[in-house]
C-alpha positions as CSV (number, residue, x, y, z in Angstrom):
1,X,24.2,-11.1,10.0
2,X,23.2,-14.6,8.8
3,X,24.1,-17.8,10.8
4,X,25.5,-20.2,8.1
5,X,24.2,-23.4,9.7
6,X,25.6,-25.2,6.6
7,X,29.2,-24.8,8.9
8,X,28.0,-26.9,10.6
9,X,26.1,-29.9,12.2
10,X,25.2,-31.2,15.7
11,X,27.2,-34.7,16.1
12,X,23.5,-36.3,16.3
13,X,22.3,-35.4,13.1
14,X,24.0,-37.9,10.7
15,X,21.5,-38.4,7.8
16,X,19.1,-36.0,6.3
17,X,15.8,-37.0,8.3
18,X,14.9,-35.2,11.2
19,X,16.0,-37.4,14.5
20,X,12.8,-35.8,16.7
21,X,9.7,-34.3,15.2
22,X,10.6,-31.7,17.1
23,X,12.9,-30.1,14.3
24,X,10.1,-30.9,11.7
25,X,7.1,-29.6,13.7
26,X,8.9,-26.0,14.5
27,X,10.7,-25.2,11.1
28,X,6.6,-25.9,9.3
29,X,5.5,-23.4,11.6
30,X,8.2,-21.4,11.5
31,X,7.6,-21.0,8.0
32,X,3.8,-21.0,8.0
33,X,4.4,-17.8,10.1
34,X,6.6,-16.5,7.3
35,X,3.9,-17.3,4.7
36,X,1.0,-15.8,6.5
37,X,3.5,-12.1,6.4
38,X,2.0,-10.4,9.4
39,X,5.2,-10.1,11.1
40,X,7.1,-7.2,11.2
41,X,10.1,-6.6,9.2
42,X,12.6,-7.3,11.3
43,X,10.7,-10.3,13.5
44,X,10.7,-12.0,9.9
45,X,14.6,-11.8,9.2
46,X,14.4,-13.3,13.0
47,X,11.9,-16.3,11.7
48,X,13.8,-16.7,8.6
49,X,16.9,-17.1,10.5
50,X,15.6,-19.6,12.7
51,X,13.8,-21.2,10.2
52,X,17.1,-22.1,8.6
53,X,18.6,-23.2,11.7
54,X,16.2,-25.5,11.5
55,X,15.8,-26.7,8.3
56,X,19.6,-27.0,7.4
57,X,20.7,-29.8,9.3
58,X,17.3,-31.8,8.7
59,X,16.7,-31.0,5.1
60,X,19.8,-29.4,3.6
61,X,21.7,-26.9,2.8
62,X,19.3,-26.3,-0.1
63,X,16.4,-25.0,1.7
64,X,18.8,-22.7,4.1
65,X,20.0,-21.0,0.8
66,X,16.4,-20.4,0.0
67,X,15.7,-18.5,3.3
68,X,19.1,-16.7,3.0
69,X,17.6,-15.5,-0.5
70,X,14.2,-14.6,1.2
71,X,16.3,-12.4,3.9
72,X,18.1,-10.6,1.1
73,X,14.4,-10.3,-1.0
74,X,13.0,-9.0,2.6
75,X,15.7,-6.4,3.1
76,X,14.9,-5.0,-0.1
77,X,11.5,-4.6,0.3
78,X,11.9,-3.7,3.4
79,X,13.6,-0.8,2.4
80,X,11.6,0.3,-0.4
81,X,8.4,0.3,2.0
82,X,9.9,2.1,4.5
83,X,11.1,5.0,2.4
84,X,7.6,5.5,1.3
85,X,6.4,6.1,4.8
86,X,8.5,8.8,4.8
87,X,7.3,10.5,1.7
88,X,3.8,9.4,2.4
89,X,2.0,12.9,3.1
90,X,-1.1,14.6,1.6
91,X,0.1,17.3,-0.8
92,X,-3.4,19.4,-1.0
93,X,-2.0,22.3,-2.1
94,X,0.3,21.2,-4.8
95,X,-0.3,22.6,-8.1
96,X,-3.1,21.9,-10.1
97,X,-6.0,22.7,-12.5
98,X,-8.4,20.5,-11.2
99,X,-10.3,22.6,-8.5
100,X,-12.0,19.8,-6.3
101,X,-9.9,17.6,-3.6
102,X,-10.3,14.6,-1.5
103,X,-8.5,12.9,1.0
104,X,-8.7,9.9,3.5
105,X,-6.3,8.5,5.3
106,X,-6.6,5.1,4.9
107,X,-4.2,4.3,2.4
108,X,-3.6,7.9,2.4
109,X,-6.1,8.2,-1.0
110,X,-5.8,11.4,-2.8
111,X,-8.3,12.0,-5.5
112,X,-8.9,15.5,-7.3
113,X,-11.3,16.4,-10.2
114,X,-13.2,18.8,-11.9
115,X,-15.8,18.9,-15.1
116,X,-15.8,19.8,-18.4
117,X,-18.3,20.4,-21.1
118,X,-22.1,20.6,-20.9
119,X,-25.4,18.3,-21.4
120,X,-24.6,14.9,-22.9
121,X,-20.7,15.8,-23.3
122,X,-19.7,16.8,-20.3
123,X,-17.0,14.9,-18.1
124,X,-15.3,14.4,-15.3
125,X,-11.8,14.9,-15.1
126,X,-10.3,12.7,-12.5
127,X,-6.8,12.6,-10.6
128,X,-6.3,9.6,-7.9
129,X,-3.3,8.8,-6.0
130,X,-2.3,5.6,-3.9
131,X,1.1,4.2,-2.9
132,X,1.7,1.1,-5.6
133,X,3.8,0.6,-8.7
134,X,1.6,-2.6,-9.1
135,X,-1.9,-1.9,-9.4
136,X,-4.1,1.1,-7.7
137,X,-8.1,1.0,-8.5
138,X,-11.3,3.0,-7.5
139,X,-14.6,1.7,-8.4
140,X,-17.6,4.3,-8.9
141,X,-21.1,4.1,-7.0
142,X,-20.6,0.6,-5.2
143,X,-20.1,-0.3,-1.9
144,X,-18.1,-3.4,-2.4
145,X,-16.4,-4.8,-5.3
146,X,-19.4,-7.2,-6.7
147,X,-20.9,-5.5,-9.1
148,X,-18.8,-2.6,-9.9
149,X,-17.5,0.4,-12.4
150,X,-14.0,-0.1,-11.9
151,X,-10.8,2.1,-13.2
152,X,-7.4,-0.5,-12.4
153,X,-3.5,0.6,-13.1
154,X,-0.9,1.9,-12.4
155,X,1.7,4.9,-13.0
156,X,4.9,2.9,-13.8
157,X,7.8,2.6,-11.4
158,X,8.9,-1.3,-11.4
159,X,6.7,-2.0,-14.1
160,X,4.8,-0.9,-17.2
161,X,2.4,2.0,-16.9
162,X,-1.3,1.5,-18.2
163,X,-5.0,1.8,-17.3
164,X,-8.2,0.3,-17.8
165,X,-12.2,0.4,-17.9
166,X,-12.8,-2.7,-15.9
167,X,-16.6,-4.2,-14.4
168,X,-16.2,-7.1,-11.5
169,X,-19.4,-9.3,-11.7
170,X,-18.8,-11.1,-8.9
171,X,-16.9,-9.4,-6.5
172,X,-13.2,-10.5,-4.8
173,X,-12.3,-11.6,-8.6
174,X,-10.2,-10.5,-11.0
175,X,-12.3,-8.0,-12.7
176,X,-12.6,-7.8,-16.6
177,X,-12.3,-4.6,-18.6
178,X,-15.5,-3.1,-20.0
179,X,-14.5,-4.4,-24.0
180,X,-14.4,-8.0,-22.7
181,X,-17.7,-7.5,-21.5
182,X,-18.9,-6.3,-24.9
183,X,-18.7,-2.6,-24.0
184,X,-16.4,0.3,-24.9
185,X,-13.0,1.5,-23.6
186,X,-14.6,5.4,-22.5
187,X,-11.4,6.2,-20.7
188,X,-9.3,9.1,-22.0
189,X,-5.7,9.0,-20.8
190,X,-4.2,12.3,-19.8
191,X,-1.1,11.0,-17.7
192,X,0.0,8.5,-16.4
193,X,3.0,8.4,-13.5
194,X,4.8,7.5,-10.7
195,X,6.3,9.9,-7.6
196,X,6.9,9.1,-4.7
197,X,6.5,5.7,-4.6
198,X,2.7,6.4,-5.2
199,X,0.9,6.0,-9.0
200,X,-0.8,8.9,-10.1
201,X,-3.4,8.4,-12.1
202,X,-5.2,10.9,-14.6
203,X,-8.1,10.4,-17.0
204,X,-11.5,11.9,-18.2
205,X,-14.7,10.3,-19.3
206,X,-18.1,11.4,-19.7
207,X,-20.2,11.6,-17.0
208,X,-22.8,9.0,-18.3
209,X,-21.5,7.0,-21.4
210,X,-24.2,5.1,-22.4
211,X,-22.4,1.9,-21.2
212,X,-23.9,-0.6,-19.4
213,X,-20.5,-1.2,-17.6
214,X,-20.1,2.2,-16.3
215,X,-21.4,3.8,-13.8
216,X,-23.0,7.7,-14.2
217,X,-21.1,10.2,-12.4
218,X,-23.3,12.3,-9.9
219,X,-22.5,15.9,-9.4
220,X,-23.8,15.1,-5.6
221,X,-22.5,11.9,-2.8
222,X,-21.1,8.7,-4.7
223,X,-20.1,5.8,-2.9
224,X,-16.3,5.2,-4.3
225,X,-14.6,1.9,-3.2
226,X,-10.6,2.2,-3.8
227,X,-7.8,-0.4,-3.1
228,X,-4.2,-1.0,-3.9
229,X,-1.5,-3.6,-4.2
230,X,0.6,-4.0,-1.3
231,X,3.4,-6.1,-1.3
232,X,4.3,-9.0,0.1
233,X,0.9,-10.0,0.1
234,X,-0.1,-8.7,-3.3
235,X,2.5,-9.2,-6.2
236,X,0.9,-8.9,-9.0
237,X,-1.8,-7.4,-11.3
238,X,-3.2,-11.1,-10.8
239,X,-3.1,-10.6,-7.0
240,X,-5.7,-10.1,-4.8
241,X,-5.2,-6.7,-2.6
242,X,-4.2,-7.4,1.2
243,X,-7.8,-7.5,3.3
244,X,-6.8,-4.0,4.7
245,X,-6.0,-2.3,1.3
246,X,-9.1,-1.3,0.5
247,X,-11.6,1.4,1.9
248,X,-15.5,2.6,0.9
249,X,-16.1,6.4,1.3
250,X,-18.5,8.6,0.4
251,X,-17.5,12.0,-1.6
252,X,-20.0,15.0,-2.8
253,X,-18.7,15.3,-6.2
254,X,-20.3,18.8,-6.8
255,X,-17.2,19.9,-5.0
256,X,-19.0,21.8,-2.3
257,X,-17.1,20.0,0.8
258,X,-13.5,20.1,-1.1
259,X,-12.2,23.2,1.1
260,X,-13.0,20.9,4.3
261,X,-11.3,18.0,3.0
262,X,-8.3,19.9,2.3
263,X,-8.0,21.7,5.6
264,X,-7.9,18.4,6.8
265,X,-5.2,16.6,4.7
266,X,-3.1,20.0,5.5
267,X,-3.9,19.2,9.3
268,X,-2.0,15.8,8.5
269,X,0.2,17.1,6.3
270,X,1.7,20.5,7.6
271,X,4.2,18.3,10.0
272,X,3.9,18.4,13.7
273,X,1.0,18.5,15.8
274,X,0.4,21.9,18.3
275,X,-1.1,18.9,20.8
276,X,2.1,16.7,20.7
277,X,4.4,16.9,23.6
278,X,8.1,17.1,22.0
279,X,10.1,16.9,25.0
280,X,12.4,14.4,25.6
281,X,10.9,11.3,28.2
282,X,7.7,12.3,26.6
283,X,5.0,9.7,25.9
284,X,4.0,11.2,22.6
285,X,7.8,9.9,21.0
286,X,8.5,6.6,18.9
287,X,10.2,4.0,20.4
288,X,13.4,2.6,18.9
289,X,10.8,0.0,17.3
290,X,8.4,2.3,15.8
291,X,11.3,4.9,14.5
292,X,12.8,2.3,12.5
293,X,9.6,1.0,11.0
294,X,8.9,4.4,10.2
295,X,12.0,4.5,8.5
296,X,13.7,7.5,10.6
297,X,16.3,5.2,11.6
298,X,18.3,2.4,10.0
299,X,19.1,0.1,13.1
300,X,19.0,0.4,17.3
301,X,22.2,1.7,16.8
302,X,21.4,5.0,15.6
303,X,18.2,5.5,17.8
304,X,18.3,8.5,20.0
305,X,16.3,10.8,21.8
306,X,16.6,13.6,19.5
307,X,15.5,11.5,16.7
308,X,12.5,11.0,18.4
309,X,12.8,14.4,19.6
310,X,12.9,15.2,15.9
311,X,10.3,13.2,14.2
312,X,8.0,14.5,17.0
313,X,7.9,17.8,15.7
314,X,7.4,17.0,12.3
315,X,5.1,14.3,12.4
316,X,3.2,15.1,15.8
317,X,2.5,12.2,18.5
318,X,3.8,8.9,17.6
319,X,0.1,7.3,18.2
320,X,-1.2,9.8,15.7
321,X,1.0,9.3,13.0
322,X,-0.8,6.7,10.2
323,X,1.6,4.0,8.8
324,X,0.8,1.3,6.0
């Protein structure tokens, strides 16, 4: 529920400049806070609200119909983020043809492969997953992004699908792709798309190209950088990626450690935890708080015991349970 401030105005305010710096002074930091998007959802509807309180009788009605917009742009997101918590599980057993599997849970990153071909024509055939309809990337035998084989896209949803051979030179840059570098496109597409609020991303290349751009693929340990873009602070394929959407891990890509890595997403991903303590007045359930921004819940209103009760047993502890 919105307070329309534009009702109204305090006898005292007769003119459109603020009578105490006061007014001034709170709604800039009111909306610095908003700018900076830490908060959580719902203590940002708060400071948009009270941001417009503020700003309405000092600077017009105007500027309170801008943060009534950013409530209803909030909401929306809100509500797209939160579904993909829910759906946001490791699937290491779904169907596929590529026999080697990865998984880390920061970002929850899924990445499966296998090879093809022998000598100077073999190639890897690569499968990565990450939650954004804007751009997802992972960047081959770096440790940061300076200086790095990168492959950037994304699997449709809100906007086009594509992907992309891309180099960064100089690291937290927009990278450039491989042909504006003066080497080759070595990507081959085989599929392209977008589940569960996550892009899925398919393609095969040889395992040493010849470009200068690219990286050779090791059948042994290869650092892999990966990163996505999250919204609100990434909006764009022009964005940077949020400082925690990103992570550097290390994978044997002969394959060998796949049946561990799996065992581990399943751990995650089976639902419920044989540690977790279900009952109800248990300290292992969500608060109210973290049940909504889970997503379980749509308000305080509907939060109950045996929601938490609920969630508990198919999701294990609440402290265990990874969020975005």
């Amino acid at each position: 529920m919105f307070l329309d401030i534009c009702l109204w105005k305090p006898y005292f305010l007769k003119t459109e400049k603020p009578p105490f710096s006061f007014f001034s002074g709170a709604s800039y930091r009111l909306v610095g806070t908003l700018k900076s998007r830490t908060l959580t959802p719902i203590n940002q509807q708060i400071d948009v609200v009270a941001a417009a309180a503020l700003i309405a009788p000092v600077y017009g009605c105007k500027w309170a119909g801008l943060a009534r917009k950013l409530v209803g742009e909030m909401d929306e997101m809100d509500s797209r983020k939160a579904a993909s918590v829910v759906e946001r599980t490791p699937n290491p057993m779904k169907e596929s043809d590529l026999p080697y599997y990865h998984y880390d849970s920061i970002g929850d990153f899924e990445m499966r492969w296998g090879f093809e071909g022998e000598g100077k024509e073999e190639r890897v055939d690569l499968e990565f997953t990450l939650y954004s309809d804007i751009f997802v990337g992972i960047g081959f035998d770096c440790t940061s992004s300076k200086m790095c084989d990168m492959v950037v896209g994304n699997g449709g949803g809100r906007n086009s699908a594509f992907v992309e051979d891309y180099f960064e030179v100089e690291g937290d840059r927009e990278p450039h792709t491989d042909e504006e570098l003066g080497g080759t496109n070595d990507l081959e597409v085989v599929e392209l798309k977008y589940e569960n609020y996550a892009s899925v991303l398919r393609f095969k290349r040889k395992l040493d190209t010849g470009d200068k751009w690219d990286a050779v693929i090791k059948k042994g340990y290869m650092d892999l950088v990966y990163a996505w873009c999250e919204e609100p602070f990434c909006v764009d394929t022009h964005s940077a990626h949020a400082p925690g959407s990103w992570n550097i891990i290390s994978v044997d890509m002969s394959g060998t450690n796949s049946k561990v890595a799996k065992e581990v997403a399943m751990g995650r991903g089976k639902g419920g935890s044989d540690d977790a303590d279900c009952r109800s007045g248990s300290e292992d359930l969500c608060s109210c708080s973290q049940l909504m921004k889970r997503g379980v819940i749509p308000s305080f209103d509907e939060c109950t015991q045996e929601a938490a009760v609920d969630y508990c047993k198919q999701h294990g502890a609440c402290g265990d349970v990874s969020t975005y």
